[in-house]
DRENKE-828226 format. One record per residue: x, y, z of N, C-alpha, C in turn; residue number from 1. Coordinates in steps of 0.001 Angstrom, whole numbers. Atoms other than C-alpha are relative to their C-alpha. Example, Ala and Ser with C-alpha at 12.3 -4.5 7.8 and 13.67 -1.06 7.14 Angstrom:
<atoms>
ATOM     n_x     n_y     n_z    ca_x    ca_y    ca_z     c_x     c_y     c_z seq
ATOM     890   -1190       0   12300   -4500    7800     900    1200       0   1
ATOM    -820   -1190     -60   13670   -1060    7140    -770    1090     730   2
</atoms>
This chain:
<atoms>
ATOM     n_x     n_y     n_z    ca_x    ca_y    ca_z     c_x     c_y     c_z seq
ATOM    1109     938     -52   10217 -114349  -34678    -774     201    1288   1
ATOM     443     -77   -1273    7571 -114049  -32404    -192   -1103    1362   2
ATOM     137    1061    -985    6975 -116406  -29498    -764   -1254    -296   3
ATOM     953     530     750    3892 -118258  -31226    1077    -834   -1044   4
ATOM    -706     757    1216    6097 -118828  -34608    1070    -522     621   5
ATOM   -1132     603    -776    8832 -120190  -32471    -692   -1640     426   6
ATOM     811    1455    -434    6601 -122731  -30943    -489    -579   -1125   7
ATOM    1102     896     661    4793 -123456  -33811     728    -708    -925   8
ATOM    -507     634     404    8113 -123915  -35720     992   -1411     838   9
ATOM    -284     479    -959    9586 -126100  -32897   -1229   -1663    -600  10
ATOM    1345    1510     156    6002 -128677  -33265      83    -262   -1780  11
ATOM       5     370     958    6471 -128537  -36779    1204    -956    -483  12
ATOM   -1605    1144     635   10067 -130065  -37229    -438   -1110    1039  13
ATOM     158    1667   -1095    8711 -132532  -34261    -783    -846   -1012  14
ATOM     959     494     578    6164 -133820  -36773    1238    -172   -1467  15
ATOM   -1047     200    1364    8725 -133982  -39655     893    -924     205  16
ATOM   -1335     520    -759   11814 -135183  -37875    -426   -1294     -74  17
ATOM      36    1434    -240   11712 -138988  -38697    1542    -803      38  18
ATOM   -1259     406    -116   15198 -140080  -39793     953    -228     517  19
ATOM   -1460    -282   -1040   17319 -138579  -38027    -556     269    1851  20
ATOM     885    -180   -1478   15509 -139038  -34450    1311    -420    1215  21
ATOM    -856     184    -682   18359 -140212  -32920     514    1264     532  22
ATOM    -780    -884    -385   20303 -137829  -30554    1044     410    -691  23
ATOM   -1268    -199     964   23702 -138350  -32090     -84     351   -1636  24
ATOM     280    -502    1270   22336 -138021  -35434    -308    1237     -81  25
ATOM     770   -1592      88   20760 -134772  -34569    1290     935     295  26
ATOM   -1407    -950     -35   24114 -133707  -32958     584     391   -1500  27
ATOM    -629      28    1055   25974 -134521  -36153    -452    1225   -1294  28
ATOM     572    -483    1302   23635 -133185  -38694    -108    1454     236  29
ATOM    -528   -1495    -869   23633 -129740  -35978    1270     492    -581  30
ATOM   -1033    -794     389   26947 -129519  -36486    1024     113   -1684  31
ATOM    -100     206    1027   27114 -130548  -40106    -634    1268    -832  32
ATOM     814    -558     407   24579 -127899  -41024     322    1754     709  33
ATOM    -840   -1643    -546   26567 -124889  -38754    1406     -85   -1124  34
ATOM   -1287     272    1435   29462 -126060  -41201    -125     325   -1359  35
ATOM     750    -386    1262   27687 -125358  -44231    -426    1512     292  36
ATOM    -229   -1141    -280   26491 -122023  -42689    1547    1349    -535  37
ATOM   -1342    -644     -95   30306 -121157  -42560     500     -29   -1324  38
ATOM    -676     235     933   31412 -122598  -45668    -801    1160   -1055  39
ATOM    1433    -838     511   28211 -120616  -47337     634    1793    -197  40
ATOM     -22   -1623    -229   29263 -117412  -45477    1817    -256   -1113  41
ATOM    -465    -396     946   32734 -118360  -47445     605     378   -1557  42
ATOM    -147    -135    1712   32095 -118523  -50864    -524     926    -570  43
ATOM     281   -1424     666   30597 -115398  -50794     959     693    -142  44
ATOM   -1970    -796      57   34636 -113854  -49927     158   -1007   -1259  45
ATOM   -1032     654    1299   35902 -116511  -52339    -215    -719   -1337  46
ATOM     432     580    1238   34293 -117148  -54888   -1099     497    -600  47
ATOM    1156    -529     431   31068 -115181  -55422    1000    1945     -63  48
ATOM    -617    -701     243   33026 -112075  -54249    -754    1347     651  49
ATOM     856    -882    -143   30137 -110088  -53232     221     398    1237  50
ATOM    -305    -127   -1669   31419 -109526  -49362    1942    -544    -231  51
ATOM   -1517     713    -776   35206 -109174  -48427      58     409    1500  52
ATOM     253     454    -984   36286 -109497  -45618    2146    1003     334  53
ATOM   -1621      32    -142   39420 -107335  -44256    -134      68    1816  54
ATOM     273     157   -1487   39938 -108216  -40280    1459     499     -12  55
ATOM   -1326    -499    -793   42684 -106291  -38655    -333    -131    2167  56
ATOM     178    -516   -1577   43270 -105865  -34800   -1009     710     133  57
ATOM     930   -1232    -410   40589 -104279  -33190      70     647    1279  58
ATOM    -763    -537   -1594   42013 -101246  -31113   -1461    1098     666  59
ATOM     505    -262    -463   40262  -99898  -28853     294    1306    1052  60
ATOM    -896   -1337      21   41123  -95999  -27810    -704    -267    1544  61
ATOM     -17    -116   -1720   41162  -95773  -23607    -555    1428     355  62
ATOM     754   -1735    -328   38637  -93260  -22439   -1255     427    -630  63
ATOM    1051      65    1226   36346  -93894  -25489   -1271    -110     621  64
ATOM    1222     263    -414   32728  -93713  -25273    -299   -1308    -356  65
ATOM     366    1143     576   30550  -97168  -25531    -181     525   -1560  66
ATOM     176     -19    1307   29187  -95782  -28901    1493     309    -602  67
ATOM   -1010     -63     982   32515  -94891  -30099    1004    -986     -40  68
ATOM    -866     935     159   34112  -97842  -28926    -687   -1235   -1380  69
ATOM    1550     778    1076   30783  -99861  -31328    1144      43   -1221  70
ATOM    -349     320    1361   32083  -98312  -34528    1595     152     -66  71
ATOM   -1396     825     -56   35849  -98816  -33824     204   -1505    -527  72
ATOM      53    1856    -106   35166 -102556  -33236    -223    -314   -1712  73
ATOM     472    1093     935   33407 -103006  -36750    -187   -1558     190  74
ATOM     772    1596     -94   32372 -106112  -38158    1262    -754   -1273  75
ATOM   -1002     458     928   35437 -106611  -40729    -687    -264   -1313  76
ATOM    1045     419    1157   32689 -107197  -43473    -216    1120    -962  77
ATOM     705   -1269    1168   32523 -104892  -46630    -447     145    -795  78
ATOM     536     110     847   30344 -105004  -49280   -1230     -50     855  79
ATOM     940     506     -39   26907 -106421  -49419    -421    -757    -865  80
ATOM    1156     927     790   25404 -109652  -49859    -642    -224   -1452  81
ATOM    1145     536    1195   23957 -110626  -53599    -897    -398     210  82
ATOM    1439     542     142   20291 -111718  -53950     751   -1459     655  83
ATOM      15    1766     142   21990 -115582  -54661     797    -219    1483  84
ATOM    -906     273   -1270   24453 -115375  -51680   -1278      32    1302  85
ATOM    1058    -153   -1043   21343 -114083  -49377    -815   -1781     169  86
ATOM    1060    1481     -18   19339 -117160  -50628     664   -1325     821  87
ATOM    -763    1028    -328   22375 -119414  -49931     221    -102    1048  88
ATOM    -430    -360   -1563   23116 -118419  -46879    -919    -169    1080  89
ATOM    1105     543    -835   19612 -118385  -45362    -314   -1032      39  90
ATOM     390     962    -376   18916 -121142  -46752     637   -1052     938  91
ATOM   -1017     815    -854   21707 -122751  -44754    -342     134    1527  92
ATOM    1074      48   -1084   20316 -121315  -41654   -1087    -244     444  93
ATOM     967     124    -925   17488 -122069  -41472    -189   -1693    -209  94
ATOM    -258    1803    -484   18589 -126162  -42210     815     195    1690  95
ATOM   -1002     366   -1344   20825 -125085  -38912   -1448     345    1102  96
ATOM     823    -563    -840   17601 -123716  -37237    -649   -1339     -71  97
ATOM    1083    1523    -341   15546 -127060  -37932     610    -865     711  98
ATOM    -623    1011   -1204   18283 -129100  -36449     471     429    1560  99
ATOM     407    -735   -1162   18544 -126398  -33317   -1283    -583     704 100
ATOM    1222      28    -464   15261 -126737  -33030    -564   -1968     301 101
ATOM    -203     849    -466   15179 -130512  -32990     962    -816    1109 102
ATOM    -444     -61   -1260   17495 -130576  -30652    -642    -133    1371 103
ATOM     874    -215   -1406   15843 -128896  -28332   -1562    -878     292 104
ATOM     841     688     379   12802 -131102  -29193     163   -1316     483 105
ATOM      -7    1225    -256   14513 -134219  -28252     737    -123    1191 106
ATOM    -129    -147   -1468   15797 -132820  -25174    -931     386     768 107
ATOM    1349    -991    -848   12565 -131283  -23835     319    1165      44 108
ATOM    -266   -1161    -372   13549 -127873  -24207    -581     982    -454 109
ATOM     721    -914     630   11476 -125210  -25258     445    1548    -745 110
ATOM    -802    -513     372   12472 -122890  -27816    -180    1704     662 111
ATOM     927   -1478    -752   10257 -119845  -26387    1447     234    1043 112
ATOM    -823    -583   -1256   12204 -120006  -23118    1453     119    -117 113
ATOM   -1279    -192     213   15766 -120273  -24308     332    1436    -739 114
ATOM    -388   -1302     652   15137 -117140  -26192    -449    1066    1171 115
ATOM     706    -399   -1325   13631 -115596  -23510     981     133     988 116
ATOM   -1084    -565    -807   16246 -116233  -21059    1093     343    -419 117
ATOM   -1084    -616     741   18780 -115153  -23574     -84    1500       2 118
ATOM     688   -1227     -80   16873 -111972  -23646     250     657    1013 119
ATOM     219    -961   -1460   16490 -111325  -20235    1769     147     223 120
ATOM   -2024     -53    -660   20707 -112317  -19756     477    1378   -1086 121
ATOM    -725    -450     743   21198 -109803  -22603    -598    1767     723 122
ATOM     762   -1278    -884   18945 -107009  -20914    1140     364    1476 123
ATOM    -835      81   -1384   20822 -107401  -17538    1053     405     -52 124
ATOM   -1367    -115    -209   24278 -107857  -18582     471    1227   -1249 125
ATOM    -192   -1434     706   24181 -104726  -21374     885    -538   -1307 126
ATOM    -997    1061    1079   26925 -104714  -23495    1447    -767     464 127
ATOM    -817     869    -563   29034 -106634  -20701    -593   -1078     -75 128
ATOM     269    1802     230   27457 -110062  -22089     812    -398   -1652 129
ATOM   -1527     488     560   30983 -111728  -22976    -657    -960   -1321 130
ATOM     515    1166     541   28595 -114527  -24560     224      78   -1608 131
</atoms>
């Protein structure tokens, strides 16, 4: 997203956001709506089927290059996504992105600059950002 659509989605959930204006409500429904995310990401393993999922240890050979340590690590994820799982799934993010974004909305925080200095910390610290 660019900087613009960030802001402009930011003023748009401010203008929406009536209900749940409360802080604690916004917490809740935040972390109600990262929960759904998760549950989302697992009914695609268990029940749709379209993504498994095999996680083992991830070793890491001493001496290794960064790129060869990359595709060591994987992501434990094998398949790909269905159309309906994609839909489900975004759509779940981006209810977690409106309540993010109200968040930051009812803290004064601007979404521009949090990405921004996420950016710059991710520039800096390479791929030593533990975060």
């Amino acid at each position: 997203m660019s900087a613009l659509s960030l802001q402009a989605f930011q003023d748009q959930v401010s203008e929406l956001l009536l209900r749940h204006r409360s802080l604690l409500d916004v917490l809740s429904k935040n972390g109600q709506s990262s929960a759904s995310v998760n549950r989302a990401v697992v009914k695609a393993i268990t029940e749709c089927g379209c993504i498994q999922l095999h996680a083992t240890k991830q070793v890491f050979e001493p001496g290794a290059g960064l790129e060869h340590a990359k595709e060591l690590a994987g992501t434990h994820v094998e398949g790909q996504l269905c159309e309906n799982c994609r839909e489900v799934i975004g759509s779940e993010l981006g209810r977690e992105l409106f309540y993010m974004s109200a968040l930051c909305n009812l803290l004064d925080i601007n979404m521009d600059e949090v990405v921004e200095k996420e950016s710059q910390k991710c520039a800096t610290l390479g791929l030593f950002n533990l975060s």
